[in-house]
N, C-alpha and C positions, 0 to 999 in steps of 0.2 A: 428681228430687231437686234442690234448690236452696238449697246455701248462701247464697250471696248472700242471694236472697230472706230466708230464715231471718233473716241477719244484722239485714239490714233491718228484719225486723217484730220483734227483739229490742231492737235495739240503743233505749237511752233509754226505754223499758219497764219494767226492772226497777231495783229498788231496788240489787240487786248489779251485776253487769258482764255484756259480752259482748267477745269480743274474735276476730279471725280471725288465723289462721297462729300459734296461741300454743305455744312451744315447749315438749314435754312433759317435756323433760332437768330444767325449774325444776320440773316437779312430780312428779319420781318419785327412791324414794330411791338410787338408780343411775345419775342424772343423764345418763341416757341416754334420747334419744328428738328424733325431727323431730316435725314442727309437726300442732298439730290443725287441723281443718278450721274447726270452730267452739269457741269454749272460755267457758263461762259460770258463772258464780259466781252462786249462787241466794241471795239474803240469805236469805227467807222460804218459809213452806210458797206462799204467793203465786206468787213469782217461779217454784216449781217447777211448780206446774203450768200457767203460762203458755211455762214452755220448753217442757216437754215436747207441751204441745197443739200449741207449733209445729213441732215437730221432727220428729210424728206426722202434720201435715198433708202436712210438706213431706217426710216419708218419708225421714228422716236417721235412719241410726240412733246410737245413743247408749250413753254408757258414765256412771257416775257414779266418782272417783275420790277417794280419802281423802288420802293424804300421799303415796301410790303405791310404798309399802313392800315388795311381793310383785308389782309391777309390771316386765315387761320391756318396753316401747315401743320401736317397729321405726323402724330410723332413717328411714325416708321415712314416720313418722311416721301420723298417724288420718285416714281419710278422712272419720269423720264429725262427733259432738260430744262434748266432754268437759264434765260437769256434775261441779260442787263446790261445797259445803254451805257456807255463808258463817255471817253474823251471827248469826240466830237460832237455827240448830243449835248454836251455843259454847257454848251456856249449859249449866250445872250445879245440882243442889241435891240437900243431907243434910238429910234429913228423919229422925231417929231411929237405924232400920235401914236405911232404904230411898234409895239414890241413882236419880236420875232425872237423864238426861244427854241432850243432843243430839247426832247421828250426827256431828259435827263437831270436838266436842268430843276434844282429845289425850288418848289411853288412860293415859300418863304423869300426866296431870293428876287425873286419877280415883282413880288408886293410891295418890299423893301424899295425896288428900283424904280418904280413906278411913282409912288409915292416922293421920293429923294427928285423925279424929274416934275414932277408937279401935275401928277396924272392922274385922274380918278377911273373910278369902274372895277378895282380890283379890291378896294377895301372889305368885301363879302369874307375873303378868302384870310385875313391875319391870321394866323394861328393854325392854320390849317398845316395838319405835315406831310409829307411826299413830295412827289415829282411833278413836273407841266404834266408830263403824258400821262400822269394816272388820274391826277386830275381831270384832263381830258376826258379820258375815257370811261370814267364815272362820272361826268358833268358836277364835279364837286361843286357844292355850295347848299343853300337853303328852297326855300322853296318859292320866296321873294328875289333871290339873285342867286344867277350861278354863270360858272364860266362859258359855258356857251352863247350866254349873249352875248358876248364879249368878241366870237371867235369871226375873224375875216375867211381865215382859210387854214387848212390842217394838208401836212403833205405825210403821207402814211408811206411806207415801202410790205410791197403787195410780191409775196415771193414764189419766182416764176415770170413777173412781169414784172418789177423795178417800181421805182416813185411815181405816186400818183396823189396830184393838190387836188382837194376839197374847198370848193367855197364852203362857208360857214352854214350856209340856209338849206345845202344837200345833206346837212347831216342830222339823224333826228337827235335831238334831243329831249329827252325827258328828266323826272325828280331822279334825280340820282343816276343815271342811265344816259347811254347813249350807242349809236350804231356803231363806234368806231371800232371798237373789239372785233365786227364781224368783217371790214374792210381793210385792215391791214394792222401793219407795225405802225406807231404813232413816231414819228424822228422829228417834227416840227411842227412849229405853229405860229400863226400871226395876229395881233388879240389888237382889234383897233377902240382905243380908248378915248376919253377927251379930257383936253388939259382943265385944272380945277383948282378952287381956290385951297392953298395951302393950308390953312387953319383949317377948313371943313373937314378936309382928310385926313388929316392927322385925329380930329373932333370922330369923326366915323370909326377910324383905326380902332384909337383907344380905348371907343365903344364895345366893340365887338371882342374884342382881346377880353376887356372886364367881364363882360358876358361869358366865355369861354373857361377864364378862369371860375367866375361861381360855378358855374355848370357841367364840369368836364374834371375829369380825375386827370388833371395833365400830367399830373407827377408819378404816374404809376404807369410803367408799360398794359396798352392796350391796343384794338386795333378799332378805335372809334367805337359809333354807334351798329351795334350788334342786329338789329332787327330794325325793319323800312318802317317810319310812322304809314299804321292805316289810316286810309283818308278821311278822316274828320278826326281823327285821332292822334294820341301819344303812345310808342311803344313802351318810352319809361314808365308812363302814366298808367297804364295796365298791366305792367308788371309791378312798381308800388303795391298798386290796390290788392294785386294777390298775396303780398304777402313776400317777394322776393327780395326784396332790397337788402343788399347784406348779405343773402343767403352766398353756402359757399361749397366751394367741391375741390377737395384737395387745394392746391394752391390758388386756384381760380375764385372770385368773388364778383358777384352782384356790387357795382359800385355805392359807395354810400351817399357820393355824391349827385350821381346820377343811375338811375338803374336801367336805362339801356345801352350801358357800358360795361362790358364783365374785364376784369383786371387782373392782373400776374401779380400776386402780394409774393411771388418766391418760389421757383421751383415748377409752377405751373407748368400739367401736359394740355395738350392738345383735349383728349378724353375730357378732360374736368370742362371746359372748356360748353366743351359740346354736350356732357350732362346737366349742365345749365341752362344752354339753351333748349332742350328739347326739356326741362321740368319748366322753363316759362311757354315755350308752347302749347302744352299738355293744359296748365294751370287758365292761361288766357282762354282758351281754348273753351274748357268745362266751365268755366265760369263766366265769361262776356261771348263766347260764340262767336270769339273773333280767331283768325288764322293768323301769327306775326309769320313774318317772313324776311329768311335771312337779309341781312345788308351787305356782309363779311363774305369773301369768297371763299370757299375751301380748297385746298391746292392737296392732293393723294387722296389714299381711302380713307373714310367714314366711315360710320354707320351713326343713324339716329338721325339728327337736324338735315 
């Protein structure tokens, strides 16, 4: 493996960037995280697969990242390369019913647009932060609505073999989950909606926003909900009851508003982080005989959750 090299046969290549030692704290929403190895902004379907050809030579491996919303990066940070969707993934268009967006594209942005054209189906999602594609590919939403029922078709780029579109109904989706991580790079999508009465939507919007605000520490860097609810269960809800809510580890804290949300009051590493989740595992664990299990991705090493 050979970063360097990599760099080298990147760097001035692509229409977007390449950069080495790029710190992951500016790209994840917990501002937490040391430096990548390699960090490349892909303007074009181009540029991606001239990284990833080189990434596959040089045998780096690689992550693609959205806004890094549901991202926990480990403070000594990626050994290998971070890809992010630049130029031509931003774009957007409302075609009648049917939005067709690039994996790049802010999910904010779509809701917003949706709504401005008199569309329903996406109001699940206000307040939600990141990209289409991570949304995607986490089938964000609740467990009454999420983006996948929404989805027509998804065109992924599969490297080694070029673009390849997904009907909506080939791809599983599950609560929070979905198979697209294992089928390619996500670069688009087409989310067929139906048009809706104006008031309602706006009436649903405003709904769920106020819900998010009681329930959600939006003002304080975090990366969502920290652990998946078990099924007939609440993660917050048994973390509460042990006793965590509040609890705190160097800069990192147990939300007060919600406790399965740990938050960056300042300074927060990555460690604090992860000693909180593994003291609510440990506590849920011994005391309800339940297993939480992570939500948040981990991006380097670890140790513990």
């Amino acid at each position: 493996m050979s970063v360097t090299r990599a760099y080298e046969r990147l760097n001035g290549q692509l229409d977007g960037l390449v950069r080495h030692g790029e710190s992951l704290s500016r790209h994840t929403s917990y501002r937490i995280g040391g430096p990548a190895a390699l960090f490349a902004e892909c303007a074009s379907v181009t540029d991606l697969a001239l990284v990833t050809e080189v990434l596959s030579e040089e045998e780096i491996e690689w992550v693609v990242l959205g806004k890094g919303t549901n991202v926990l990066a480990s403070d000594d940070g990626y050994p290998g390369a971070i890809i992010v969707l630049g130029k031509e993934f931003k774009r957007h268009s409302v075609t009648e019913c049917k939005l067709v967006a690039g994996a790049g594209v802010s999910l904010a942005a779509l809701v917003q647009d949706a709504f401005g054209k008199g569309l329903t189906g996406l109001e699940f999602a206000v307040g939600v932060p990141g990209t289409f594609g991570g949304a995607l590919s986490m089938n964000a939403g609740t467990r009454e609505a999420w983006i996948g029922s929404v989805v027509e078709a998804v065109t992924v780029y599969q490297p080694g073999s070029g673009l390849v579109r997904l009907r909506g109904p080939e791809i599983a989706w599950g609560y929070r989950t979905s198979g697209l991580p294992r089928l390619g790079v996500v670069v688009e999508a087409a989310l067929a909606l139906e048009t809706g009465d104006e008031w309602r939507i706006r009436s649903s919007m405003e709904a769920s926003l106020r819900r998010r605000k009681r329930s959600q520490p939006l003002s304080q860097p975090n990366a969502g909900s920290v652990f998946k609810n078990p099924e007939g269960e609440s993660a917050g809800r048994l973390i509460e009851a042990v006793g965590l809510k509040g609890e705190r580890a160097g800069g990192a804290q147990f939300s007060e508003v919600h406790a399965n949300f740990i938050v960056n009051t300042g300074g927060a590493r990555a460690a604090d982080v992860v000693e909180l989740m593994v003291m609510a595992q440990q506590r849920v664990r011994e005391e309800h005989g339940i297993e939480l299990e992570p939500e948040i991705r981990f991006l380097g090493s670890f140790e513990g959750a």
